[in-house]
C-alpha positions in Angstrom: 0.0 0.0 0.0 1.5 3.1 -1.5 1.0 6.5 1.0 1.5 9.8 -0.8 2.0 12.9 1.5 1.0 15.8 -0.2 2.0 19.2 1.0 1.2 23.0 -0.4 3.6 25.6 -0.1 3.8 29.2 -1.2 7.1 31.3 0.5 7.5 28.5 3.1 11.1 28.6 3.0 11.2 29.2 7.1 9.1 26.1 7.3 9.0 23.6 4.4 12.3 21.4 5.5 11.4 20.4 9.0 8.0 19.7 7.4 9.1 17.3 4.8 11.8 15.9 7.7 9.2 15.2 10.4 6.9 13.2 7.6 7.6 9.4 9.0 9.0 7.3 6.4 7.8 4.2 8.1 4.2 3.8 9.5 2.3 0.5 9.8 0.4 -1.4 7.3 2.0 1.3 4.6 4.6 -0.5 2.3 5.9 3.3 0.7 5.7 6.5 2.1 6.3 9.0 -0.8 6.6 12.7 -0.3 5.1 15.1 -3.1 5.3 19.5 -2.5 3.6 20.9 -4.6 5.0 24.4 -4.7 2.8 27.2 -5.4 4.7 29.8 -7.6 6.8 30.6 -4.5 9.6 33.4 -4.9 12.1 32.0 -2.3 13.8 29.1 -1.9 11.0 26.7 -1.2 12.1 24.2 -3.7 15.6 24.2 -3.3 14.8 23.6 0.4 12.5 20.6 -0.5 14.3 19.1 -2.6 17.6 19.0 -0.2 15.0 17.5 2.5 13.8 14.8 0.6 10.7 15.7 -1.5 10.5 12.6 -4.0 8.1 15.0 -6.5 8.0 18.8 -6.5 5.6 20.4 -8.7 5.9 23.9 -9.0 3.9 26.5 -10.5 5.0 29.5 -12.3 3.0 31.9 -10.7 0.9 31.5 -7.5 -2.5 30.6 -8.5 -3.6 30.0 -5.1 -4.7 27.0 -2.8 -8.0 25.4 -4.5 -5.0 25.6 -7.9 -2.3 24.1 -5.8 -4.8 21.3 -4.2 -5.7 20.1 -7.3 -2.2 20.0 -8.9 -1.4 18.2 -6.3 -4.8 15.5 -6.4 -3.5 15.1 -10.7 0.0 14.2 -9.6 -0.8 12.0 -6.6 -3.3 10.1 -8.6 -0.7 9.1 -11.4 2.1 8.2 -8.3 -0.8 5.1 -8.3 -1.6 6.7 -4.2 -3.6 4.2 -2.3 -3.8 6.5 0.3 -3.1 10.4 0.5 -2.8 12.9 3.3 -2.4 16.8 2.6 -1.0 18.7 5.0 0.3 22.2 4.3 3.6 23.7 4.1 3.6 26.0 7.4 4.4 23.0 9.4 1.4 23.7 11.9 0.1 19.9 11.6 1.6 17.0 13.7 2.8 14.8 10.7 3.6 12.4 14.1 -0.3 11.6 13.6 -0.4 10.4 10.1 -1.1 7.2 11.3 -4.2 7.9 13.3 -5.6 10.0 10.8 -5.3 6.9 7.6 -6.0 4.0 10.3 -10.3 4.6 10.1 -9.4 4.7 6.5 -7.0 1.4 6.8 -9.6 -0.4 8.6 -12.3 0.7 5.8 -14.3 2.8 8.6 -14.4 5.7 6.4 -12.9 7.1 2.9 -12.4 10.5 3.9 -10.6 11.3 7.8 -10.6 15.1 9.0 -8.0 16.2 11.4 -10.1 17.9 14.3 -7.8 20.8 15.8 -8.9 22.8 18.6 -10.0 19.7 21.0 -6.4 18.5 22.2 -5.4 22.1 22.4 -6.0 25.6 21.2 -2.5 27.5 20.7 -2.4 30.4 23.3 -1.3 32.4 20.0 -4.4 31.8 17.8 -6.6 34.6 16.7 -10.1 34.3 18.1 -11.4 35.5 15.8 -10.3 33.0 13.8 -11.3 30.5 15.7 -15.2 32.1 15.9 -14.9 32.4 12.3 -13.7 28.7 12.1 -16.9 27.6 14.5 -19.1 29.8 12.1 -18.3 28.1 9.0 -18.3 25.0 10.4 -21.3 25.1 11.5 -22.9 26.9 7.9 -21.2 24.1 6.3 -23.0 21.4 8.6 -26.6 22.6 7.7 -25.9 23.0 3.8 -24.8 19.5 3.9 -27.0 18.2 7.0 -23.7 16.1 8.8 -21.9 17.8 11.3 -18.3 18.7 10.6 -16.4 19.9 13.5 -13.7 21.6 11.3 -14.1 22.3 8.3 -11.0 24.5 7.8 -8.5 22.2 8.4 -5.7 21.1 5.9 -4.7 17.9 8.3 -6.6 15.3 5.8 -6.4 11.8 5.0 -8.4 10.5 1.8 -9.0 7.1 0.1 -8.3 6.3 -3.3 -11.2 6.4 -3.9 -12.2 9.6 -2.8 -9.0 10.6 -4.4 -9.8 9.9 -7.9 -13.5 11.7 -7.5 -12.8 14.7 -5.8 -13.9 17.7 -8.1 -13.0 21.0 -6.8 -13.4 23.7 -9.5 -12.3 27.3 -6.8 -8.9 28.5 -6.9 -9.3 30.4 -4.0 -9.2 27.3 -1.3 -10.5 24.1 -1.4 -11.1 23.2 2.5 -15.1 23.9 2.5 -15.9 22.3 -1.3 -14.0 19.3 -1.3 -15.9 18.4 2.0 -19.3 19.1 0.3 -18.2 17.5 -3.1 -17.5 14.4 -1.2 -20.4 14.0 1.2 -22.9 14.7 -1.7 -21.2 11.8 -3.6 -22.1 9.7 -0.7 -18.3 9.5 0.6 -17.5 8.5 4.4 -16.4 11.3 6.4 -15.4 10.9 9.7 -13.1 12.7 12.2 -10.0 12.2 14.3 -8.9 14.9 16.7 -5.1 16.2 15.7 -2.5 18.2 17.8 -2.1 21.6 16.0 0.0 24.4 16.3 -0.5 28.4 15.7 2.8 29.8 13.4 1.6 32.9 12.1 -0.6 35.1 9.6 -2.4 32.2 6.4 -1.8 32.3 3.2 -4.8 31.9 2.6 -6.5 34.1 5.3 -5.1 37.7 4.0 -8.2 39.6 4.8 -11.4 38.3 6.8 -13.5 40.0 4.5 -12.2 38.9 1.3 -11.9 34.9 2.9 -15.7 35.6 4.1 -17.3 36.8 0.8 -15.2 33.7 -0.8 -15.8 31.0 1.3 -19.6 32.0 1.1 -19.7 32.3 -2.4 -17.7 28.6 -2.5 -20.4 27.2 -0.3 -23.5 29.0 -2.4 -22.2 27.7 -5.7 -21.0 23.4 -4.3 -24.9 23.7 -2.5 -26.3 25.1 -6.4 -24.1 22.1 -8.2 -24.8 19.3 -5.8 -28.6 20.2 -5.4 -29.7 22.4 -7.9 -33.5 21.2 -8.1 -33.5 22.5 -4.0 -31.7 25.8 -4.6 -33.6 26.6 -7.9 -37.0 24.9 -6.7 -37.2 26.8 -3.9 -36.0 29.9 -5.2 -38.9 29.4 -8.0 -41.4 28.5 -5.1 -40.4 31.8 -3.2 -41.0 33.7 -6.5 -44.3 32.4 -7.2 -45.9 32.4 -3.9 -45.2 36.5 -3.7 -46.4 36.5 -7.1 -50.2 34.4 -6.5 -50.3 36.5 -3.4 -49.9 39.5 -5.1 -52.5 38.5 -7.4 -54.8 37.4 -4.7 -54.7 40.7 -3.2 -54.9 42.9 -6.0 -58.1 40.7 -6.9 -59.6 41.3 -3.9 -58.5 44.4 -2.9 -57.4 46.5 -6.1 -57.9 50.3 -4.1 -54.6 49.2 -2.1 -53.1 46.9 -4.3 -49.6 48.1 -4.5 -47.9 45.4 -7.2 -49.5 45.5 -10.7 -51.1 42.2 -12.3 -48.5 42.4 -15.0 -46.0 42.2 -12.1 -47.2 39.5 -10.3 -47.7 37.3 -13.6 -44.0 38.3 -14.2 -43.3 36.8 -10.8 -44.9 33.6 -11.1 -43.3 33.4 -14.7 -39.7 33.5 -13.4 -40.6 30.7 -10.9 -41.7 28.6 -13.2 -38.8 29.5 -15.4 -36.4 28.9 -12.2 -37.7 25.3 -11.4 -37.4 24.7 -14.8 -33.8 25.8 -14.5 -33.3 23.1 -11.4 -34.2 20.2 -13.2 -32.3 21.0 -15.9 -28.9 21.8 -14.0 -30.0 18.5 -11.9 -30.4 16.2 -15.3 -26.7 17.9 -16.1 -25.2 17.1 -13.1 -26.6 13.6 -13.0 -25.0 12.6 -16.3 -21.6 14.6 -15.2 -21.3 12.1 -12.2 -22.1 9.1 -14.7 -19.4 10.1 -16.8 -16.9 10.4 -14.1 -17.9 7.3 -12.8 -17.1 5.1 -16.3 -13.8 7.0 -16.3 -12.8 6.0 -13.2 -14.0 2.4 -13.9 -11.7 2.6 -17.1 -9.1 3.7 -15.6 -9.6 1.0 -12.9 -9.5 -1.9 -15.8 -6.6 -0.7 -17.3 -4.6 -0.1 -14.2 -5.6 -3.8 -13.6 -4.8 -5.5 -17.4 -1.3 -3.6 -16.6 -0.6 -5.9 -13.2 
């Protein structure tokens, strides 16, 4: 069983080396332990500094395209390393690679396909941002009622995934990947469970450059994965909520047309775009349906060729 440890780096020259050096090379029921950086246009000496500590692939890009990019370079090249098992983990060296092996043992022992690294329940650094950590809570918890299953962190990098998962994880956001990837792979009916991590606090995120800017986007990330995954909700609903104003406004106007204050026209125009917005639903759901059966026969192909190869 082949494990690939994927790690994402941008400027993490400070960091990156005792990273890739506290990775253990040897962890039961794991034949290979293979180390893959995937270095995310960085302008210092990240890649010299992971290649001298033992990187066996580094991927870099030319310019940084940011951490949903660098994920998913990363998910391409650990797929064609032939990765029974991979665990991301970023750069900054704030996980505990020591607990690799509880994180892919629920995973090992077929209990789940996806593991989540819970921080913040061994030990919150003394140094973390609160508000980081209510804004960590927050989207937790938004990202538990979109998907109805609890996740108790969904910001966390510290991840272990089957190969599964691995070869059906669709994450189409540059920005980050942390909240879709979670939703793209409880939708497809993947096992998620949990495993609480050590973690530790080394400074400002890359990814985290203004709470604003991370709010609006991580919002936005969750909006659209809810609108692909269930479409015929969001769009049925949102055509439901159109034509109920617009009957009721015709109700009222019918009944009362001295204090009326939406025109017939209006209203008709309301209960037009609902109709046109379910219509929208079902047709995105139809769409999305045949994308997942086409993803599925490619993976099955690529699972009989992989076998007429052995």
């Amino acid at each position: 069983m082949k494990l690939v440890v994927l790690s994402l780096a941008y400027n993490e020259e400070k960091n990156i080396e005792k990273t890739i050096l506290s990775i253990p090379r040897q962890i039961p029921n794991i034949d290979e332990v293979k180390i893959l950086v995937i270095n995310d246009g960085s302008t210092d000496k990240t890649y010299e500094l992971a290649l001298n500590a033992g990187a066996d692939k580094i991927v870099s890009h030319k310019t940084n395209m940011g951490v949903g990019a660098a994920f998913m370079t990363g998910i391409r090249n650990a797929i064609s390393m032939d990765a029974d098992l991979l665990v991301t983990l970023d750069g900054d060296g704030e996980s505990s690679s020591e607990e690799i092996p509880v994180l892919i043992n629920p995973i090992i022992n077929n209990q789940f396909d996806v593991v989540v690294g819970i921080r913040f329940i061994k030990n919150i650094p003394s140094n973390y941002p609160r508000l980081r950590l209510f804004g960590n809570k927050i989207f937790s918890k938004i990202v538990s009622f979109v998907a109805g299953k609890k996740f108790a962190d969904t910001q966390t990098g510290f991840r272990a995934y089957s190969k599964d998962a691995l070869e059906d994880i669709s994450v189409v956001n540059d920005f980050t990947y942390t909240q879709e990837v979670l939703l793209d792979l409880h939708f497809k009916k993947f096992r998620i469970g949990d495993v609480p991590v050590t973690d530790s606090y080394r400074g400002e995120s890359r990814a985290v450059k203004s709470v604003f800017r991370y709010t609006c986007n991580s919002l936005a990330i969750i909006i659209r994965s809810l609108v692909f995954h269930r479409p015929m909700m969001v769009f049925g609903l949102f055509g439901l909520f159109l034509s109920v104003i617009g009957i009721t406004a015709k109700i009222i106007y019918g009944h009362f047309p001295h204090i009326a204050s939406v025109h017939p026209t209006l209203s008709s125009g309301l209960i037009l775009l609902g109709a046109v917005s379910f219509m929208m639903g079902l047709f995105a759901s139809i769409v999305f349906k045949r994308q997942v059966f086409a993803e599925r026969d490619l993976r099955h192909h690529l699972q009989r060729l992989r076998d007429s190869e052995k």
